[in-house]
Each structure stands twice: as C-alpha cells, then as structure tokens.
C-alpha positions in Angstrom: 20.4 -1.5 -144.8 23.4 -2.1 -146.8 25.1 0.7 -149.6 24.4 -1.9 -152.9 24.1 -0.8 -156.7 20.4 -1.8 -156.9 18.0 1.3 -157.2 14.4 -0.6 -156.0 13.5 -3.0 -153.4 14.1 -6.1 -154.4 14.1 -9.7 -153.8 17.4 -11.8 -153.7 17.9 -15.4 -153.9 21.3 -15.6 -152.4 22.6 -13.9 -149.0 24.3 -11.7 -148.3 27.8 -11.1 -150.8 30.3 -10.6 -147.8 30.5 -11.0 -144.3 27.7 -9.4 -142.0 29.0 -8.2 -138.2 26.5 -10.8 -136.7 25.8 -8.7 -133.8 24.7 -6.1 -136.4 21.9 -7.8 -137.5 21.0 -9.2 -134.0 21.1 -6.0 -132.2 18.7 -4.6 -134.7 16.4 -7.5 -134.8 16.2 -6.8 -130.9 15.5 -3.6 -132.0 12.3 -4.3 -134.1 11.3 -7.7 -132.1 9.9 -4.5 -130.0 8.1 -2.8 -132.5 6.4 -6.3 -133.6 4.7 -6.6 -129.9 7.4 -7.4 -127.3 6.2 -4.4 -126.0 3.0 -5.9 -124.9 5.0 -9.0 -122.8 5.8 -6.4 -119.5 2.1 -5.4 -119.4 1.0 -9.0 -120.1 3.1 -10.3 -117.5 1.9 -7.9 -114.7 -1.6 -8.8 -115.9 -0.5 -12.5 -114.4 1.3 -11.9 -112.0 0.8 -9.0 -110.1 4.6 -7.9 -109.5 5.3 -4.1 -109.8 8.3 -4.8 -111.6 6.5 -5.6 -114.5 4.4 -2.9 -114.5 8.1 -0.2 -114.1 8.9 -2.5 -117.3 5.6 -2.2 -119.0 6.3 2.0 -118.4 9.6 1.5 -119.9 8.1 0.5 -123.2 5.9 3.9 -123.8 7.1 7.0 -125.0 7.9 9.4 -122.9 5.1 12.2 -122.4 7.2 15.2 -123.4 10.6 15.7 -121.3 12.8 12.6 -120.2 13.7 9.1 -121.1 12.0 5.5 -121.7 14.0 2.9 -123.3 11.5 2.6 -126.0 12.3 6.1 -126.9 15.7 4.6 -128.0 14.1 2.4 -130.9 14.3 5.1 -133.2 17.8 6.5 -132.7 19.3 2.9 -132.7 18.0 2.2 -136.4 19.9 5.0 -137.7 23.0 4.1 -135.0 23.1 0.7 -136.6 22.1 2.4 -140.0 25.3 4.4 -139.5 27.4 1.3 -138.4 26.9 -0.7 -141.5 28.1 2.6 -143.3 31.1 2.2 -141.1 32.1 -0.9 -141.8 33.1 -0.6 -145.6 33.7 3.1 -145.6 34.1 4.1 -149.6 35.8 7.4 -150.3 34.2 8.4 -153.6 35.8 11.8 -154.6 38.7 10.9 -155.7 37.2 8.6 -157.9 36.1 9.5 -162.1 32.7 10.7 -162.1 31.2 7.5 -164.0 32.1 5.3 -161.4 30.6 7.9 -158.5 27.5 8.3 -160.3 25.8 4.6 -159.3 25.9 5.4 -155.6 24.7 8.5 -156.0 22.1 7.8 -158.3 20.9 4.6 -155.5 21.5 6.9 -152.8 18.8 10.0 -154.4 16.4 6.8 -155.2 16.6 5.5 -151.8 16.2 8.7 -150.1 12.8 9.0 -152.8 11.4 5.6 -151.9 11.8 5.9 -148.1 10.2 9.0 -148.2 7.7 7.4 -150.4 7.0 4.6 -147.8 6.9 7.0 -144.6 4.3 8.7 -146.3 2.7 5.1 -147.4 3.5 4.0 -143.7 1.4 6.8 -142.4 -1.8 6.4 -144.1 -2.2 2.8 -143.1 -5.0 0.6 -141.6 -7.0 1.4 -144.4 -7.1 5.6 -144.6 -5.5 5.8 -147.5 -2.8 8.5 -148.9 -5.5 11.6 -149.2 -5.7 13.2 -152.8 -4.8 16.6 -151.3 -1.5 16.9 -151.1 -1.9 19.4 -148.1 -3.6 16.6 -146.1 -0.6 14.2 -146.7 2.0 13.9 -143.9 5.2 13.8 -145.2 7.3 13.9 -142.3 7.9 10.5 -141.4 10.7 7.4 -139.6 11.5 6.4 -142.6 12.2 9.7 -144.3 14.4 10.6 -140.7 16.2 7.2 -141.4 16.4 8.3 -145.1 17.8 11.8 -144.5 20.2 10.4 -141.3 21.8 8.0 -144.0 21.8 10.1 -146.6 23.6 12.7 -145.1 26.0 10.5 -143.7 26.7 8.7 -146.6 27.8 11.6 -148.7 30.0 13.0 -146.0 31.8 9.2 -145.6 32.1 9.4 -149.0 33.8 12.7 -149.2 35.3 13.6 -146.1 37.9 12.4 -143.8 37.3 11.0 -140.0 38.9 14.3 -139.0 35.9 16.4 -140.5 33.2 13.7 -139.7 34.2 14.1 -136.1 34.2 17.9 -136.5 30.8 18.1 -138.5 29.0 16.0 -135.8 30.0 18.3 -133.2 29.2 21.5 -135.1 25.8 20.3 -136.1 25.1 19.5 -131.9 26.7 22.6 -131.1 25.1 25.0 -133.9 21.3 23.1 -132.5 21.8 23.7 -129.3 22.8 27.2 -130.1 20.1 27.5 -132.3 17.4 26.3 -129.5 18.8 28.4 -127.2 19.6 31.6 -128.2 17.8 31.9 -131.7 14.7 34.6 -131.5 11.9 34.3 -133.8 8.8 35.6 -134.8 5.7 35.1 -132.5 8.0 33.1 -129.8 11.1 32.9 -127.3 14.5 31.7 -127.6 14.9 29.1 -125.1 11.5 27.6 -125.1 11.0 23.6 -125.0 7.7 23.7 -125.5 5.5 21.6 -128.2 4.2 24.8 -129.7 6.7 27.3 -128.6 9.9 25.8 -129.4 11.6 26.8 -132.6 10.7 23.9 -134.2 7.3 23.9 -134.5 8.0 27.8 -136.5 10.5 26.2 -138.3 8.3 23.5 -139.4 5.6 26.1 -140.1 8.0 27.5 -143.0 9.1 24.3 -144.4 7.5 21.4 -143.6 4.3 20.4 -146.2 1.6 18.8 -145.5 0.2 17.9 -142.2 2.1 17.0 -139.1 1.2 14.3 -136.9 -2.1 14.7 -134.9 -2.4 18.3 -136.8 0.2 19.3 -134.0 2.3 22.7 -134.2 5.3 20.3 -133.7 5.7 17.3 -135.9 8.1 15.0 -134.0 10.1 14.1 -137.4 10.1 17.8 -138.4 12.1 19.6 -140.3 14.7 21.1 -137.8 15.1 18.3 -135.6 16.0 15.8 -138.4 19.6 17.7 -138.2 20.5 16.2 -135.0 19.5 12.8 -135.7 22.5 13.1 -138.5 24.7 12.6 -135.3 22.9 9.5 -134.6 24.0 7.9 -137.7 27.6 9.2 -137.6 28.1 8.4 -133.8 26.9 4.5 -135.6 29.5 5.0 -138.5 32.4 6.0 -136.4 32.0 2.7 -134.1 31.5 0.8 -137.3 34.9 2.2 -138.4 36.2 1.3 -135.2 35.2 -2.5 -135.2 37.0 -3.2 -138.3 40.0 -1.2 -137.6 42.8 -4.0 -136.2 43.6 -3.0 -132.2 46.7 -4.5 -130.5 45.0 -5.6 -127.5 42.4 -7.4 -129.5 38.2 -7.9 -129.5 37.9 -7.4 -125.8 39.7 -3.8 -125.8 36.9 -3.0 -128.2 34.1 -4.2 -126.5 35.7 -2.1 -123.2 36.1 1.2 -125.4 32.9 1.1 -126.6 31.2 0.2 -123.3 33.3 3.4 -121.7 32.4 5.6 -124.3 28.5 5.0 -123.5 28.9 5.5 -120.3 30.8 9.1 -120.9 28.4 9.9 -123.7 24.9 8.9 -121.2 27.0 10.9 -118.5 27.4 14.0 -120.8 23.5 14.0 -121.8 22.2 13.9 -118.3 24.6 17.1 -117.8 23.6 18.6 -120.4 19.7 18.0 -119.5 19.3 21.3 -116.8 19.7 23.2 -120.1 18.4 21.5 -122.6 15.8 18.9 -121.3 16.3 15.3 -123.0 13.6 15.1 -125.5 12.5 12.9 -128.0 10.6 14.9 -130.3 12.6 17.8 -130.3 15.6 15.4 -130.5 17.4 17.9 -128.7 21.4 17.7 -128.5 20.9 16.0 -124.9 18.8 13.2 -126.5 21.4 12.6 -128.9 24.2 12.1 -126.1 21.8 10.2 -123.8 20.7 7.4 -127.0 24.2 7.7 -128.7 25.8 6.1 -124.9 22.6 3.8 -124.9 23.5 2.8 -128.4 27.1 2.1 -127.7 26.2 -0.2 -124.8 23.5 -2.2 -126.5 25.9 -2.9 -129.5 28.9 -3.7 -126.6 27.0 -6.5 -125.1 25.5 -8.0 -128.0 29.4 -7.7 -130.0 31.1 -9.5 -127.1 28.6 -11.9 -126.9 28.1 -13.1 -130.8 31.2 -12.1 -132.1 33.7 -12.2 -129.4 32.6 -15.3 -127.3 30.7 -16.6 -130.3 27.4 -17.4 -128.4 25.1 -17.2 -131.3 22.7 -19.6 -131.6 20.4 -17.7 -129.2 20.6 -14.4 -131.1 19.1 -16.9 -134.3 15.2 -15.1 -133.3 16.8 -11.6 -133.7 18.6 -12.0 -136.8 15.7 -13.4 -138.4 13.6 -10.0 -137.5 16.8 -8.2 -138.3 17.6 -9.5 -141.6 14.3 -7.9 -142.9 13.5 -5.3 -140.6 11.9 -3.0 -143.4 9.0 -5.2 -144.0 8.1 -5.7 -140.6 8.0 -1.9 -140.6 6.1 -1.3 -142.3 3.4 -4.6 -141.7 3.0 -2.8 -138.6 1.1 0.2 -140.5 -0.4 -2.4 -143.8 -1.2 -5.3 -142.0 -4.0 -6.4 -139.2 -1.3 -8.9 -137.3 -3.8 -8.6 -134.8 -7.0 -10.3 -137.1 -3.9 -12.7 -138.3 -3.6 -14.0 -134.8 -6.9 -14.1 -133.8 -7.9 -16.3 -137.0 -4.5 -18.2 -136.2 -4.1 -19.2 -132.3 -7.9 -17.4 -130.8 -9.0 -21.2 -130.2 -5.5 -21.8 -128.3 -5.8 -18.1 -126.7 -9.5 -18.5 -125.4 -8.3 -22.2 -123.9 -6.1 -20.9 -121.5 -7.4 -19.4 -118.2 -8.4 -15.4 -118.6 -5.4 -13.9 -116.4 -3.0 -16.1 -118.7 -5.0 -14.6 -122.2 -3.1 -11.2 -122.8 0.4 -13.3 -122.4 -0.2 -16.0 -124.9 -2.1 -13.3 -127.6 1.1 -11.1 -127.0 3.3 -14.2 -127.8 0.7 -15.4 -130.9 0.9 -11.8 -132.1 4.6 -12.3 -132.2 4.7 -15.6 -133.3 2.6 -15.2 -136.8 5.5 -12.6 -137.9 8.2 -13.7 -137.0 7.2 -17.3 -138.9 6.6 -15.4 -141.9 9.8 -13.5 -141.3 11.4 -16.8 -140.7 10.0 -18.2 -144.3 11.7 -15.6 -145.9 14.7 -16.0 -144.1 15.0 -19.8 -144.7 14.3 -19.1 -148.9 16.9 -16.4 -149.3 14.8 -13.4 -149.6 15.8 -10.4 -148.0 14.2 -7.0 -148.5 16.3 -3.9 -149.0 16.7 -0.2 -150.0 
C-alpha cells in the first residue's frame, strides 16, 4: 500500500504513477495467493497421493498451536515487512518542511489508520454476523488495524527521524518488550510467564483493549501490547527498502547476497533467543520478530534476484495480479462465500473427476474464481488502495 495524497479507497483508471520494485508486488501476491486457498493444495495433494510429504506441507500451512513456528505464521509479518519496504523505497523527510505542505500526509495517514481499523472491525463480523450494536460486543483488535498501526508508526518516524534513530528505535522497542515480558510484575500474575492467560499481555489488554477479543480469550492475538513489536516488522521492511534503492558498487547481486546473509543472521538470532523467550505468534514476542524478519529477508532475496536481477518475470504475472489488489482479496475472504462462487461455477467440472482427485480441483476452482476477478481488475486499471 503505497504513501499517495488520496484520503478514501478509491478506484484508478491508470497504473501506477512511478516505477513499482516488481518483486514487491510479486512477493506479496505470493503472500495472499495463500490466504485465497493455496493453503488447501498440500492437503489436497496428500488426499491423492498418499505421500507424507504433503501431509509435513499441509502442517506447514496451519498456525502454530501456541509456541514455535509454521510458515503460515509468516503471512502476517510479511504484509507489514513488504508494507515497510514500499515506505523504504521513497523515504520523504517531512519536518523540515512548512507545515501546509506536511499536513496532506498526515491528514491521509490519520484517515488510513481510521479506515483500516474500520475494515478489521468490518473484516471480523463477516459471513453474515454482522458488526453487533453494542459496542462492548465489537472486536476491535484486528490485521488490518496491526497493519494500520505497524505503518503508521513507521511512517511518522521515516518522516521525522534519521536511519541512525530508526535503527536505534527498533532495537529499543525489542529490547524494552523483551524486558517488559520478562521482568515486568503485575497484578494477579508473574513476570516471565508465556502463557495465553498469564502473560502480560492478556492484563495489558484487560486495561486497554475495548471490546471483545477473539474467541472471548484473555489474550487477543492483535492486542494491545504485542502490536509494539510488530513496529519492527515494518521497519526491518523499510530499512531493506532503503537499501534496494541506495546505488552499491558491486552491483544487484551484492544486494541480493546482503540481504540473503542478513536473514540467515537474523533467523539464527531468533532461534537463540527462543530458550528465553519462546517464538510465538500471538504474543509476537521479540524472538518471533527475529525469526519472520530473516524469513522476510529471504523470501524478498529470491523473488528480487529472480524478477529484478535476472529479469524472469513472466512467471511471477499470477502473483502480481493477487498482489496489485491484495486488500480486496482480504477482505473477500471474510464478505464473500468463494466457496458457494465455486460450487455454482466449476461443481459440474469438480463432481466429473474421480473422488480422490475432487478436493484438488475445488482447491484449484476456489482459487481460480478470484484470482479471474482479480485479473479483471487488473487488466481495466483498477487497483484498490488506502
């Protein structure tokens, strides 16, 4: 989601104004071509074939339980990484600009913050429940509002701060949450305690969060606390996006190498770190933040050397079509049945193949109807943003 002047979601009739990092948009329509039912091709898979390996895949695309690591716990942190990147790309210092000339970004920047809150707590509600007229029923903890806040905060401090101090501030806020989960007493619990009720959070969130939180748990994973951390996220994304467009002697492929280097040191420093502070997604603990940041840093290695350094693009076309318009397909996800869509669509072509090969082709029908209508959009110009 690019920085633009424009305050509302809107539709545009020409692209983009300036260049896009293509591997940008790939990388994060990869990122939501899971989220639109790739998910379900692993455990379709092992449902004809048999193999194991699909079924270790098919565990790789759940959440993790409580403690460790899947890789679909990474969708999350890599929208605000590549959230962060685009930030990094045209950096803006703002404060030593007049006021009047500030006050259009920071005016889009409130609004935006407002309207993805707005559609988190839209977003929640779906499938027909409907935003409840109490506002103590309402859950306003949401992705989108995370996303919102991650930017937000990240924004204002590329906007007024040098490297120097984003570098700084990223490692205080790690260092002050770990400290904080660590050593902090509070009433009716334990410093030191990563547990779903027991854990600072979930008092924290007692004191500040309104409304519910998901499930009616004690700990709502997009709480109140743990939305600090996932700052980090987005600056780790504007730092590399600094870093892509700053010229390097040794060219494209010294980039890809640093970046690739420092995932591997920042996964390495995570997995360290997890004896003390267990790597955990909805906590978002300081260990979490390591291990997705390195993840992060290797996805958007592989998918810059390919598009943008060898210039092998063409087969990157299904991602950037997800990618280009990833809010919509969001937030389909909550508003739409895709799955009655597909059934009315391809159930004549589904129920013609044999019953072991059934779950593959609905996975692939499921996927297909949205990314056509993605694909529609794409090919007339229209591109949905914040």
């Amino acid at each position: 989601m690019s920085v633009k002047p424009a305050t509302r979601i809107h539709s545009e009739q020409t692209k983009p104004d300036k260049p896009r990092l293509k591997s940008l948009d790939a990388l994060r329509g990869f990122d939501m071509f899971w989220i639109i039912g790739g998910e379900g091709l692993f455990a379709a898979m092992f449902a004809l074939t048999g193999w194991a390996g699909w079924q270790l895949a098919a565990g790789q695309m759940q959440h993790s339980q409580w403690h460790g690591f899947t890789l679909y716990d990474l969708i999350f942190p890599l929208f605000i990484f590549l959230s962060g990147v685009a930030l990094g790309l045209s950096p803006k210092r703002l404060d030593k600009l007049p006021y009047h000339l500030r006050m259009p970004l920071y005016r889009h920047a409130v609004k935006r913050l407002a309207l993805l809150i707005s559609l988190g707590v839209l977003y929640n509600h779906g499938w027909g429940a409907g935003i409840p007229s109490d506002p103590e029923q309402i859950r306003f903890s949401s992705v989108l509002a995370r996303i919102g806040f991650a930017w937000f905060l990240a924004a204002f401090l590329v906007w007024h701060t040098s490297l120097r101090t984003q570098i700084f501030t990223a490692v205080g806020i790690l260092v002050f949450y770990s400290l904080l989960l660590c050593f902090m007493p509070f009433p009716g619990g334990q410093a030191g305690v990563f547990t779903m009720d027991g854990s600072i959070n979930a008092y924290i969130d007692g004191l500040f969060r309104p409304g519910i939180a998901y499930q009616h748990r004690a700990l709502d994973p997009e709480g109140v606390l743990s939305t600090l951390p996932a700052v980090v996220n987005a600056l780790v994304g504007v730092f590399v996006g600094q870093f892509i467009v700053r010229p390097h002697d040794k060219g494209d492929w010294a980039k890809v190498g640093i970046m690739a280097l420092s995932g591997l040191v920042l996964l390495a420093l995570g997995w360290l770190l997890n004896p003390l502070i267990p790597v955990n997604k909805d906590l978002w603990t300081p260990s979490f933040v390591l291990v997705t940041s390195g993840w992060c840093l290797l996805f958007l290695a592989l998918f810059y050397a390919i598009i943008d350094v060898l210039k092998w693009q063409r087969w990157s076309f299904v991602f950037v079509v997800i990618g280009t318009n990833a809010i919509i397909i969001y937030l389909g996800s909550s508003l739409i049945d895709w799955q009655y869509i597909t059934r009315s669509v391809f159930g004549g072509v589904i129920q013609a193949f044999p019953s072991a090969s059934q779950p593959l082709v609905g996975v692939v029908g499921f996927i297909t109807v949205q990314w056509l209508i993605l694909w529609w959009m794409y090919r007339r110009n229209i591109f949905i943003r914040i």
